[in-house]
N, C-alpha and C positions, 0 to 999 in steps of 0.2 A: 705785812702791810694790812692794815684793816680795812677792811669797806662796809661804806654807806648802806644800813640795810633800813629801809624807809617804814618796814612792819614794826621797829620799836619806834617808841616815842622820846623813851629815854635813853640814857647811854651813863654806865654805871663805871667811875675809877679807881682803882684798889690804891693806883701811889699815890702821897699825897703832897712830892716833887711836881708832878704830871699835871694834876688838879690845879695847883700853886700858878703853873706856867700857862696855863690855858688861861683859867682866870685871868693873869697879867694882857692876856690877846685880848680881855673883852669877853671873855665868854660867862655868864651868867651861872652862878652856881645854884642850882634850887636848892638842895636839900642833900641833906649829909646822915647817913644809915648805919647804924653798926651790922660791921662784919659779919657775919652769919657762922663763918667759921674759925673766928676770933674775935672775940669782942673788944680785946683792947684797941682792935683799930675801926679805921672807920671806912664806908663807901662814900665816894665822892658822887654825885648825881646832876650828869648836865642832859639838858636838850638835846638832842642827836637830828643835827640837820648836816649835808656833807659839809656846808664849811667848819663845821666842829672835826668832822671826821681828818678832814684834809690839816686840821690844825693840829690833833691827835697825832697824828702819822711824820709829820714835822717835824714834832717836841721829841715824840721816839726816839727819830732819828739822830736829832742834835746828841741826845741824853747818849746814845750810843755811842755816836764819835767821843765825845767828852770823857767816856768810860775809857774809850782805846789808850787813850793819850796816855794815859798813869801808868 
């Protein structure tokens, strides 16, 4: 489970499933980064307030169950 740490500003996402699903909640994407240690992909870049965080932990979750089932 991740938690709300209020010293970042931002809050950076490597899937771009995760990113996709948050977005769909509403949540504002700023700005999108290449990878540092891949460049073919990219860093997804939202706000980091807890309801981001609590939404994060959510989508995880789901993505989780959804994996079991196969």
């Amino acid at each position: 489970m991740i938690q709300f740490n209020e010293e970042h500003d931002i809050f950076p996402v490597l899937n771009m499933y995760i990113a996709g699903e948050l977005m769909t909640r509403g949540f504002a994407l700023l700005r999108t980064e290449p990878n540092k240690k891949d460049e073919r992909l990219n860093v997804f870049i939202f706000k980091n307030t807890p309801e981001f965080v609590d939404a994060m932990n959510e989508v995880i979750k789901q993505r989780r169950k959804s994996r079991e089932k196969r």
